[in-house]
C-alpha positions as CSV (number, residue, x, y, z in Angstrom):
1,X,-5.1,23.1,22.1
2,X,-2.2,21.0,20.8
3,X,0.1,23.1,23.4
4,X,-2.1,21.1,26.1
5,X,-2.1,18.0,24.5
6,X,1.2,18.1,24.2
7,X,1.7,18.8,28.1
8,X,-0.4,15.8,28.8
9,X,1.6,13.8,26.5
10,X,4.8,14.8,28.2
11,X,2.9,13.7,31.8
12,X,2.1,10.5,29.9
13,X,5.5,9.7,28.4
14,X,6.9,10.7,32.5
15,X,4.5,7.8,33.2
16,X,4.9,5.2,31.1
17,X,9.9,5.2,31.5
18,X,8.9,6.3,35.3
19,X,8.3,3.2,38.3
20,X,5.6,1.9,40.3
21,X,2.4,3.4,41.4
22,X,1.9,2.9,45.2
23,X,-1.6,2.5,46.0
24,X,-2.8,3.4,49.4
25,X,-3.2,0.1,52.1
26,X,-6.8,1.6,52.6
27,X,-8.0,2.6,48.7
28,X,-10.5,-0.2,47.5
29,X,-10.0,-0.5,43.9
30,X,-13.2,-0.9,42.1
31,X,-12.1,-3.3,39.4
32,X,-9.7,-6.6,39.8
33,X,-5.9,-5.9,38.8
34,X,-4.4,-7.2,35.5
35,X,-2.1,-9.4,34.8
36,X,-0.5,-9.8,31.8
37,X,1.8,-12.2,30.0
38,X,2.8,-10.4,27.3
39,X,3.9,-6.7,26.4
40,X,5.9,-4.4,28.4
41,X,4.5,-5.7,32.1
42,X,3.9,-8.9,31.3
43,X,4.6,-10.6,35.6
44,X,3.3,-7.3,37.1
45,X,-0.2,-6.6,38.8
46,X,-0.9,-3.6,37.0
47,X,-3.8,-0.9,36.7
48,X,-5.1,1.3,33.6
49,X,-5.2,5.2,34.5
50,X,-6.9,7.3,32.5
51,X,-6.7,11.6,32.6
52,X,-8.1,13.9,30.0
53,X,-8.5,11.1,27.2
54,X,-4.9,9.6,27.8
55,X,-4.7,6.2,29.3
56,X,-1.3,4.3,30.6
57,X,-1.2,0.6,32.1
58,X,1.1,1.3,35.5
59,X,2.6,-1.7,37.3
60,X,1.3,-1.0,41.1
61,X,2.7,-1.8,44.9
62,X,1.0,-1.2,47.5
63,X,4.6,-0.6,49.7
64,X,6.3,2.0,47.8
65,X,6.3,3.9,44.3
66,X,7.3,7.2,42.1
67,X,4.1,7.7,42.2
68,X,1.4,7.3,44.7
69,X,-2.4,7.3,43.9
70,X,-4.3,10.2,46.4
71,X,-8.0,10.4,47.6
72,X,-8.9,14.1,47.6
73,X,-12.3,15.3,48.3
74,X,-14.1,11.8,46.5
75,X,-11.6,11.7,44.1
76,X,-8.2,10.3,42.9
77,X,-5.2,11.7,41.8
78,X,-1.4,11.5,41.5
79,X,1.0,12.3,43.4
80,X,5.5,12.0,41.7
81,X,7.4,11.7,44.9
82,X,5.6,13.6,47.3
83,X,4.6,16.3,44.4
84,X,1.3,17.1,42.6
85,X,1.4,15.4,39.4
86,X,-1.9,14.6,37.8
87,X,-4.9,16.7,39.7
88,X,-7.7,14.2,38.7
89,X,-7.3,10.5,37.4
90,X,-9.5,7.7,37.4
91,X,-9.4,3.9,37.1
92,X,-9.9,2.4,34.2
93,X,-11.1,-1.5,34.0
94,X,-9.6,-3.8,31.5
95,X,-11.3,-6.7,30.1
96,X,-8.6,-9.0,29.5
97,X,-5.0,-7.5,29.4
98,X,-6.3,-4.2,27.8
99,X,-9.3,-1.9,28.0
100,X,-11.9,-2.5,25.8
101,X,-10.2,-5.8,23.9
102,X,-10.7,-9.3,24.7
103,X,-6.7,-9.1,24.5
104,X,-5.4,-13.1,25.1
105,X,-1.6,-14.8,24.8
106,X,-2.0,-18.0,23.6
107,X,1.7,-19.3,24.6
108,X,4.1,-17.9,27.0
109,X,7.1,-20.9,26.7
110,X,9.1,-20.1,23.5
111,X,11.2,-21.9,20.9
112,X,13.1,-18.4,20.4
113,X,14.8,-16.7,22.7
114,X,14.5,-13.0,22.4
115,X,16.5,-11.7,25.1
116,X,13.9,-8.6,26.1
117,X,11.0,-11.1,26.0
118,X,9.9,-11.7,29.6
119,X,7.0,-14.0,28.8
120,X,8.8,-17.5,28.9
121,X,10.4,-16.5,32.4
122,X,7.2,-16.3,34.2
123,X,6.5,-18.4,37.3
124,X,3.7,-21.3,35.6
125,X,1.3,-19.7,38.0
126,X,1.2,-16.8,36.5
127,X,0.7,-18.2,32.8
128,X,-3.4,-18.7,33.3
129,X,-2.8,-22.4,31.4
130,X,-5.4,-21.1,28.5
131,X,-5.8,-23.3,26.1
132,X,-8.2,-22.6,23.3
133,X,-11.4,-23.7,23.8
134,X,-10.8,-21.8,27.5
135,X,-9.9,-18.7,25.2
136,X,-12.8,-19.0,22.8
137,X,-15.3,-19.2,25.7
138,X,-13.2,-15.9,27.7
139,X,-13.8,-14.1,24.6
140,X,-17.4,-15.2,23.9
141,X,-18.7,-14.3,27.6
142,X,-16.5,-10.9,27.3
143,X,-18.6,-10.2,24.2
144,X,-21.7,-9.4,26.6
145,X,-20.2,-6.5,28.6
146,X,-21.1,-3.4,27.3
147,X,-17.6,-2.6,27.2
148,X,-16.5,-4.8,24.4
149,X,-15.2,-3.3,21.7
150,X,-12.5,-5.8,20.1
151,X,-10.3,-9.1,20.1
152,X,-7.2,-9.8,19.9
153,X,-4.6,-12.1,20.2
154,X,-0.7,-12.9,21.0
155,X,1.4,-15.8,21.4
156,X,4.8,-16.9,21.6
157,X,6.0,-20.1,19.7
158,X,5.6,-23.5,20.8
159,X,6.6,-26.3,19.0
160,X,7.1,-24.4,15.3
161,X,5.5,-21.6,14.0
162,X,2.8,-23.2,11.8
163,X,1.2,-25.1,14.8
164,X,0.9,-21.7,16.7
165,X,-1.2,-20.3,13.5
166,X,-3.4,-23.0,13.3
167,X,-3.9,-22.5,17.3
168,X,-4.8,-19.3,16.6
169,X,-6.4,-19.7,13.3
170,X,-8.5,-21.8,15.2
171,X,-9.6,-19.5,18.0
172,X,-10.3,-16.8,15.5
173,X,-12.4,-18.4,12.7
174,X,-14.5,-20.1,16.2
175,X,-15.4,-16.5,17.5
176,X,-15.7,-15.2,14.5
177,X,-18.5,-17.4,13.5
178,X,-20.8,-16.6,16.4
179,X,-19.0,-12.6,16.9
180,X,-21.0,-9.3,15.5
181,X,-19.7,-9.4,12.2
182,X,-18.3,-5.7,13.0
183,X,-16.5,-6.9,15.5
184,X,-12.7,-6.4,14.7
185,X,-10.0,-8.8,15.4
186,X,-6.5,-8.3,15.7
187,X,-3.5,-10.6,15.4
188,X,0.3,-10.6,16.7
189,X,1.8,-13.5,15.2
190,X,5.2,-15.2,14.5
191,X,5.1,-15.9,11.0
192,X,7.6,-17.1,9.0
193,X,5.6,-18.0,5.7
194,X,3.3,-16.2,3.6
195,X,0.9,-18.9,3.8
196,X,0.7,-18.4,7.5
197,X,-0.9,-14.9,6.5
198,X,-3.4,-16.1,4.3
199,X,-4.5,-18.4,6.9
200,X,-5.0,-16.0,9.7
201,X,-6.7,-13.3,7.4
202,X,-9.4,-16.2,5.9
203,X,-9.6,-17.4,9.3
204,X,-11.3,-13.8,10.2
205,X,-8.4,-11.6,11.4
206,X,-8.6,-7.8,10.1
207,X,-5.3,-6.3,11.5
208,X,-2.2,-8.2,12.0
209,X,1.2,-7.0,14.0
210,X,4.3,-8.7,13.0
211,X,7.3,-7.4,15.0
212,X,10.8,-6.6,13.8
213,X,11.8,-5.6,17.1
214,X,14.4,-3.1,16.1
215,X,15.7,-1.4,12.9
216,X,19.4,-2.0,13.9
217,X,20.7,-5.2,12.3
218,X,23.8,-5.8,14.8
219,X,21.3,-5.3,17.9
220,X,18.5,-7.6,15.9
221,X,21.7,-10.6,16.2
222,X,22.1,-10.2,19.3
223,X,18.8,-9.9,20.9
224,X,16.9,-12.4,18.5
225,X,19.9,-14.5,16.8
226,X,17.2,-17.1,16.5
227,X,15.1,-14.9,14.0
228,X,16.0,-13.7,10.4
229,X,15.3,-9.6,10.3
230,X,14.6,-10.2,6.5
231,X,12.3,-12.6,6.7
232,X,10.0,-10.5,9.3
233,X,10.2,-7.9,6.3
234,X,8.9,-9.8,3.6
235,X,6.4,-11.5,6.0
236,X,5.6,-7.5,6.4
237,X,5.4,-6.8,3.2
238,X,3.0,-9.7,2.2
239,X,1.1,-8.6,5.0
240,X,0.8,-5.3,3.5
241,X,-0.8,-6.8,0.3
242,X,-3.1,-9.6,2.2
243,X,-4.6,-7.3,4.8
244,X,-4.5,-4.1,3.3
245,X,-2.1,-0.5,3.9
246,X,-2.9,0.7,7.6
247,X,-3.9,-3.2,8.5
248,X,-0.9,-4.2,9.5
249,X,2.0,-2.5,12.4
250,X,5.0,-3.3,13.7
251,X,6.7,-2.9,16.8
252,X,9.8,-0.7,17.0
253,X,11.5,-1.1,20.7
254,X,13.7,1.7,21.9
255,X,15.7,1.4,24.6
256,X,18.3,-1.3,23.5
257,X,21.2,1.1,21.9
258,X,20.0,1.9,19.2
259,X,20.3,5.6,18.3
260,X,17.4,8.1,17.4
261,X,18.5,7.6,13.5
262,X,18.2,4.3,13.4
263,X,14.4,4.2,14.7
264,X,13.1,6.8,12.5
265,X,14.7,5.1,9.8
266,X,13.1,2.1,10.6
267,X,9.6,3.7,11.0
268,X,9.9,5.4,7.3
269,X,11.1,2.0,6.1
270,X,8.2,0.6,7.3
271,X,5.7,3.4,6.2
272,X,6.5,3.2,2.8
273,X,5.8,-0.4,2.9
274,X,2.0,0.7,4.4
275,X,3.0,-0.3,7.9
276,X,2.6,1.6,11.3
277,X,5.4,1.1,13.6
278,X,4.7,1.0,16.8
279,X,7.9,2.6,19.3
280,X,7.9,-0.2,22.2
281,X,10.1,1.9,25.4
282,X,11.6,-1.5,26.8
283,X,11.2,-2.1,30.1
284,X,14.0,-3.5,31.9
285,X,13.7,-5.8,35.0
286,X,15.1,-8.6,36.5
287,X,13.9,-11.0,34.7
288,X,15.8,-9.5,31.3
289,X,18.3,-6.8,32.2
290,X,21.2,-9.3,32.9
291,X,20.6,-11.6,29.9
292,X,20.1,-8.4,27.7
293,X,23.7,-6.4,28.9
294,X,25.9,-9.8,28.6
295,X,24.1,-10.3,25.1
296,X,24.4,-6.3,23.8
297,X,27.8,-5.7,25.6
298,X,27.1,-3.2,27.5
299,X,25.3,-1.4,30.2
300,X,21.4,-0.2,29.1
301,X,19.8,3.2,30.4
302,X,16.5,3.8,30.6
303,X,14.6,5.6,28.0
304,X,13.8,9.1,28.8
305,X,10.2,10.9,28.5
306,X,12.4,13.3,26.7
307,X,13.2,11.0,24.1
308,X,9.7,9.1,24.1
309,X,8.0,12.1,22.7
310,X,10.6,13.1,20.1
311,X,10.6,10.0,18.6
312,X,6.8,9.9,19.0
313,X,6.3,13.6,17.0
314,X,8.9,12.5,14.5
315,X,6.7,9.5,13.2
316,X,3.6,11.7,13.3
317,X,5.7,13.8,10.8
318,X,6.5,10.6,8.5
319,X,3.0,8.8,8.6
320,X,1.5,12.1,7.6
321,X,4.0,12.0,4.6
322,X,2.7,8.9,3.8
323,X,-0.9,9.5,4.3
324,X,-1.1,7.0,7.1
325,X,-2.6,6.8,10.6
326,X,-2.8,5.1,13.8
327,X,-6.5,5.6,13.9
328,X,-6.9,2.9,11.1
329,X,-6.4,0.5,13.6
330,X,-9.2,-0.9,15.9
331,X,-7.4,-3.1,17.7
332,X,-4.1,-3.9,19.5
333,X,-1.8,-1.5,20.7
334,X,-2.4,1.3,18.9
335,X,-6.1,1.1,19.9
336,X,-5.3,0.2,23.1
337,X,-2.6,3.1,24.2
338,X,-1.6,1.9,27.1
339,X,2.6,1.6,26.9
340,X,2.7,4.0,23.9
341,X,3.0,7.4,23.2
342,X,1.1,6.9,20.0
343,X,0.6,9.6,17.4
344,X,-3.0,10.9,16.4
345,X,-4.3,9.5,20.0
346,X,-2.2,10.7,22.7
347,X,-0.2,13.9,20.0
């Protein structure tokens, strides 16, 4: 059993480093394409697959791709570069940005300037314009399909960082109010004060992700010299003691230099504080690979499957050791799966 789920792990992590999924001209898709601005394909139309309880988010063309989506006999599967790949897959529909999760971004435009972040790049069409009573509404009329199961919510920084927590303070104490009580909801915050935690988790919030981005200090100046890396671990910290241990994660991108080390390291640091990391493969494109090389210094390759699942079984090890779990999260990425190899769902 775990030999196979470790197979389709292996097929997931090939996946989520590998390129486009070309759909055939002629296949009608039964649900509308998403697309996000935020996370790894944030300016991409994009589709969920699912196969054997694995999902992945897959940017899509309909020219040309790694991949290609096949109609055999009533049903779909996939094709890597001419070969068999996956024998059956199906389509999974996301209600806003992921399965399952009323998922919004408040902001895209950005005071910082994280030099992986995509989200302040995109063309204003692509941006929606949301603003929050638009948002409360989304979430409210999502909360009547049957396949509702969450909310949660993003933002990058406008203006400073208290005015994007009351934003989103806002939005969540609003749905909460008129929400099933048992609905969860997660938030991914810039915070930069404890009181900004307090205010999200009396708002309503039950999980919160505060980034550090990456464990390796020198990489951290170059690729967010506007932040302070100690800060975003005391914010963790009191995060930690507000919403409780295995309430609170933190992403962990791979992909910018950083050695295999240095991310474990970072993932034990992080468990012993009651945090679940969550290892981010960084996607690069056009609109970030230049600005990302001239700022590191040097060339980036792309992460390997290889590597995505070592790292992956390595922090099953460690948040066993420290009697944590991704399942303790009901929201957010490590509910969602979709750009993760993450341990306990897909290993």
């Amino acid at each position: 059993m775990e030999a196979h789920l470790n197979e389709l792990a292996k097929k997931k992590a090939i996946l989520i480093t590998g390129g486009a999924v070309k759909i055939p001209g002629d296949l009608k898709l039964p649900f509308r394409l998403s697309m996000s601005t935020a996370g790894p394909g944030a300016g991409t139309p994009a589709l969920v697959l699912s196969f054997q309880g694995l999902r992945v988010k897959k940017a899509i063309s309909r020219d040309e791709g790694e991949f290609e989506l096949v109609q055999r006999n009533g049903k779909l599967a996939l094709t890597r570069n001419g070969e068999p790949f996956l024998d059956s897959v199906e389509i999974q529909p996301t209600l806003y940005h992921s399965p399952e999760q009323a998922f919004f971004n408040i902001e895209t435009s950005c005071i910082y300037d994280c030099k992986f972040c995509v989200s302040k790049k995109l063309d204003h069409r692509m941006t929606k314009s949301l603003d929050p009573e638009k948002i409360i509404k989304m979430i409210l009329d999502a909360s009547e399909r049957n396949d509702f199961k969450a909310v949660a919510l993003t933002s990058a920084v406008v203006g400073s960082s208290s005015e994007t927590v009351q934003k989103m303070a806002y939005i969540i104490s609003r749905v909460r109010e008129q929400l099933d009580p048992r609905i969860p909801i997660g938030v991914e915050p810039y915070v930069d004060d404890y009181q900004h935690i307090e205010i999200l988790k009396a708002a309503g919030a039950d999980e919160i992700k505060i980034n550090i981005e990456t464990f390796d200090r020198n990489i951290f100046k170059k690729v967010c010299n506007k932040l302070d890396f100690d800060t975003i671990i005391r914010m963790i910290q009191y995060a930690v003691r507000v919403f409780g241990v295995g309430k609170v994660c933190s992403n962990i991108i791979v992909g910018l230099g950083e050695t295999d080390e240095n991310v474990i390291q970072g993932v034990e640091y992080l468990a012993r504080l009651g945090c679940v990391a969550t290892i981010r493969p960084l996607k690069i494109n056009d609109l970030n690979g230049k600005e990302l090389e001239e700022a590191l210094g040097y060339s980036l390759k792309p992460v390997s499957p290889e590597r995505l699942l070592r790292l992956a079984m390595e922090q099953k090890m460690i948040l066993e050791l420290y009697q944590l779990s991704t399942l303790s999260f009901k929201t957010m990425c490590h509910a969602c799966t979709c750009c993760d190899i993450v341990p306990f769902r897909d290993i």
